[in-house]
MIKESE-413237 format. One line per field, with one value per residue (C-alpha): residue in three letters; x, y, z. Coordinates in Angstrom, 1 decimal. Example, Ala and Ser with C-alpha at 12.3 -4.5 7.8 and 13.67 -1.06 7.14 Angstrom:
! MIKESE-413237
code = (Ala/Ser)
X = (12.3/13.7)
Y = (-4.5/-1.1)
Z = (7.8/7.1)
! end
This chain:
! MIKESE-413237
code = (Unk/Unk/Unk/Unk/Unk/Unk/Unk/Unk/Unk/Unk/Unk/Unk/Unk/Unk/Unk/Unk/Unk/Unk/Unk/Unk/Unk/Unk/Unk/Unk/Unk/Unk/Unk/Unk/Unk/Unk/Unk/Unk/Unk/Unk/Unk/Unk/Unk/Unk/Unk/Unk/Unk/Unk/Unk/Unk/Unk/Unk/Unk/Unk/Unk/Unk/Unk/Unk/Unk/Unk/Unk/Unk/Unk/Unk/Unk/Unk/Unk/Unk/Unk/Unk/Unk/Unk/Unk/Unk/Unk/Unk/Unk/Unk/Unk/Unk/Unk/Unk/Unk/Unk/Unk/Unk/Unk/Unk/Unk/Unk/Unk/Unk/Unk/Unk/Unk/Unk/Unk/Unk/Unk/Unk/Unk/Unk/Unk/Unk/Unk/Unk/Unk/Unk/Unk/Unk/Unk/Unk/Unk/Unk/Unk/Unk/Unk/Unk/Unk/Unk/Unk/Unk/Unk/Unk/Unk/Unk/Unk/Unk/Unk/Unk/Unk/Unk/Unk/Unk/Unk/Unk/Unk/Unk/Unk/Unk/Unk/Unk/Unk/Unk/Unk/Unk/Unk/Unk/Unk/Unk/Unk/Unk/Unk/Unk/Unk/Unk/Unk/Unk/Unk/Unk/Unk/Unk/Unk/Unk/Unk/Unk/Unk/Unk/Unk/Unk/Unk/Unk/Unk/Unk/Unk/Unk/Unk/Unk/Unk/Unk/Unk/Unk/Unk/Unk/Unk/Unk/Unk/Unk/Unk/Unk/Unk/Unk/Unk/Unk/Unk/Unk/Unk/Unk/Unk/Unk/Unk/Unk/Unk/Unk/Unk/Unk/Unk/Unk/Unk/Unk/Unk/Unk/Unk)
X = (7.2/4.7/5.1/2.0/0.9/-1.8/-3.6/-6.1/-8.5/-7.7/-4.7/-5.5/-8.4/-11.8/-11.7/-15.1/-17.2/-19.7/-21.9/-21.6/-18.2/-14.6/-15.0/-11.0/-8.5/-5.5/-3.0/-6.2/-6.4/-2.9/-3.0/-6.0/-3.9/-1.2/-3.7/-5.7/-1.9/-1.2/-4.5/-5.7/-3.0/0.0/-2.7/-3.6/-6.9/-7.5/-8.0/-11.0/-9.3/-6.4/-4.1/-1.2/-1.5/0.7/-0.1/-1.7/-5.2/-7.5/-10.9/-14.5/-15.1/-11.7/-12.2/-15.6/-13.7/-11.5/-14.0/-15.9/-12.0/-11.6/-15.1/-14.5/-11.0/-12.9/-15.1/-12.3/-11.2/-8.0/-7.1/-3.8/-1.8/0.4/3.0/3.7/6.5/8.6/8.7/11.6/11.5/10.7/12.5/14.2/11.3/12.5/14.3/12.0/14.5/15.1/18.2/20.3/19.9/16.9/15.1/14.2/12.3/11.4/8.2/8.1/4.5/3.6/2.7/4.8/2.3/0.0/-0.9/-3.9/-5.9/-4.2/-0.7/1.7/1.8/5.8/8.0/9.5/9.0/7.0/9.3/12.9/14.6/17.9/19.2/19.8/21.8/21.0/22.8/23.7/24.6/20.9/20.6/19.3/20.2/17.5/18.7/15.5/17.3/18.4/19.3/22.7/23.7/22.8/25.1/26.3/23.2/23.2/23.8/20.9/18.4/18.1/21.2/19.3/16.5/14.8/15.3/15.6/18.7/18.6/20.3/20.0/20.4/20.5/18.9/22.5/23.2/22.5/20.5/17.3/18.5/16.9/13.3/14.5/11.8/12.6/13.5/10.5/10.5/11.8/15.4/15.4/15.1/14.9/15.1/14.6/17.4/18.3/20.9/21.8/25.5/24.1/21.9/23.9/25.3/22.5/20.3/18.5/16.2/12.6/11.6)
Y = (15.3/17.7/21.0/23.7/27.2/27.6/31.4/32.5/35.5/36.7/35.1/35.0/33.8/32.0/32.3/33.4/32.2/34.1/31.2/28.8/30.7/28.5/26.6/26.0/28.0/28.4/26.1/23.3/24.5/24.2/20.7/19.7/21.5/18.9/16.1/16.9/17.1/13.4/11.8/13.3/15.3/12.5/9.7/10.6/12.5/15.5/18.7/20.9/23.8/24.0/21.9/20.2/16.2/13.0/10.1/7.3/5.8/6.6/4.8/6.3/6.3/7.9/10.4/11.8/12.8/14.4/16.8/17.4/18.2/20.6/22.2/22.9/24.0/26.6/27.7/29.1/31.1/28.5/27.5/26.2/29.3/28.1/30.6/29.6/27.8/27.3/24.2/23.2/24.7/22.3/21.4/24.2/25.1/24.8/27.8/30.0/30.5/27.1/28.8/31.4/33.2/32.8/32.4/29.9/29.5/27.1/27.6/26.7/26.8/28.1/24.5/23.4/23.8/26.4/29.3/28.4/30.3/33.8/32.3/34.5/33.8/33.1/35.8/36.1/35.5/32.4/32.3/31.9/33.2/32.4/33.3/30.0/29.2/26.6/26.4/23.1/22.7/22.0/25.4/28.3/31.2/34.8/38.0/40.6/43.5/46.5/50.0/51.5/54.9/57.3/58.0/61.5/63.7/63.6/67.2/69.1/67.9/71.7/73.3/76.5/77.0/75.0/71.1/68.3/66.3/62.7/60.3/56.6/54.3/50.5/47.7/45.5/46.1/43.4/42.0/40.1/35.9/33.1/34.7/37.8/40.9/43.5/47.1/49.1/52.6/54.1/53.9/57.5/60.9/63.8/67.5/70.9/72.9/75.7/75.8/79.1/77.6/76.7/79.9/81.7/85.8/86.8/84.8/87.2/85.6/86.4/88.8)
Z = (19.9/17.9/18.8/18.4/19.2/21.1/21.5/24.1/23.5/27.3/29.3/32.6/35.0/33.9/29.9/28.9/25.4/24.0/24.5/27.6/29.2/29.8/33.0/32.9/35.3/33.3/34.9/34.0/30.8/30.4/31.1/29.3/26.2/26.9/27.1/23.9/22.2/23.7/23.5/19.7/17.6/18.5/17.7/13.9/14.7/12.4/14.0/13.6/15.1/13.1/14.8/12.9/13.7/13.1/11.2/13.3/13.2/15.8/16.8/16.1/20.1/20.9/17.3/19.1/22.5/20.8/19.0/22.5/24.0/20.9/21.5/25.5/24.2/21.5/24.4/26.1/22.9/22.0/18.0/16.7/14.8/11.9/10.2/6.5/5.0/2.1/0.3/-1.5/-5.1/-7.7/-10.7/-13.2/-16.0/-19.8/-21.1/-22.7/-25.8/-27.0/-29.7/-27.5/-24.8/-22.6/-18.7/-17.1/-13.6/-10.5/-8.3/-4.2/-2.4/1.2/1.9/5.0/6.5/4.9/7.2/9.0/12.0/11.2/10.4/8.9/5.1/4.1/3.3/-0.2/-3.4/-4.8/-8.3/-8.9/-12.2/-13.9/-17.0/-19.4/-22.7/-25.4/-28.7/-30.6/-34.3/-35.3/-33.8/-36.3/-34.1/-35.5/-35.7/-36.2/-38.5/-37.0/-38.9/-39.5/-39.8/-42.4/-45.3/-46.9/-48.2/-52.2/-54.5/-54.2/-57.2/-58.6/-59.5/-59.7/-57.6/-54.9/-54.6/-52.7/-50.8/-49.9/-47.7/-47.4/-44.4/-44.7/-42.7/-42.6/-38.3/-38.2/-41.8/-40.8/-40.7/-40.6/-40.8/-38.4/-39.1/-41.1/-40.0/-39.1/-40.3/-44.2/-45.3/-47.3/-45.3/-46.9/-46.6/-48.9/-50.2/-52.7/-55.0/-57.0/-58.2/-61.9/-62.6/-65.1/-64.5/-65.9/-63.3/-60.7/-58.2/-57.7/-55.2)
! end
């Protein structure tokens, strides 16, 4: 049997409407609730108030009393409430990294049912993520180039005087493969220095 929530604007006594007022005392209401369920929502007729309903064909005479039970029922401040809920998650997406190491994802809607008349939406997270692996030997795995360390600075280019040092690095941690990119960024650093070792003894510097 179908099963729905039911919410009044005031809970006890003669409900009032802002138009023509609830001419229901709760226990009637309360039965005329149960009725419109048996007669309308069990029967296949769609609700106009929100009200989840079976599957079922219902006639054009019988369709039109249930619209003037769900106006008296509207009257008296009463609509279906329907919390969200999960669907089941759909299929796994393809891995976004179709050569190594990648993600891949599934989706679930707030479809059963949607929220409807102030429903809670569903708790949770809409997308599900996992990480994936493909690799195959028509696989080309690419490496993008990475730097490794500097080497020694060079002798001073002026043995007397001031000069320059160098060092090199080298863009082999890993090389670029298969189309990788390059290193960003300049292989050589440099830095001043002075050198006074090949000046002579005669050799004074400048003041």
């Amino acid at each position: 049997m179908m099963m729905f929530a039911l919410v009044a604007l005031t809970s006890i006594g003669l409900l009032p409407s802002p138009t023509r007022g609830c001419e229901f005392s709760r226990a009637e209401l309360d039965r005329y609730i149960a009725q419109y369920e048996r007669k309308c929502l069990q029967k296949g007729h769609k609700s106009t108030i929100g009200c989840p309903s079976e599957e079922g064909e219902i006639s054009r005479r019988a369709e039109k009393k249930c619209i003037k039970m769900e106006e008296e029922l509207d009257d008296c401040g009463f609509t279906c409430v329907e919390d969200g809920n999960w669907s089941s998650f759909g299929e796994w997406g393809d891995c976004s990294n179709p050569c190594g190491l990648g993600e891949r994802g599934r989706k679930r809607d707030c479809d059963n049912p949607k929220p409807a008349n102030g429903g809670a939406e569903c708790e949770g997270w809409a997308w599900e993520w996992q990480k994936c692996w493909l690799f195959d030997e028509n696989c080309t795995l690419v490496f993008d180039g990475e730097w490794g360390s500097y080497g020694e600075w060079s002798d001073c280019s002026n043995y007397c005087g001031a000069g320059e040092q160098k060092r090199e690095r080298k863009c082999d941690n890993p090389r670029p493969q298969n189309g990788g990119a390059d290193c960003e960024g300049e292989a050589w650093d440099t830095k001043e220095c002075y050198e006074t070792a090949g000046c002579g003894e005669e050799w004074k510097p400048k003041v």
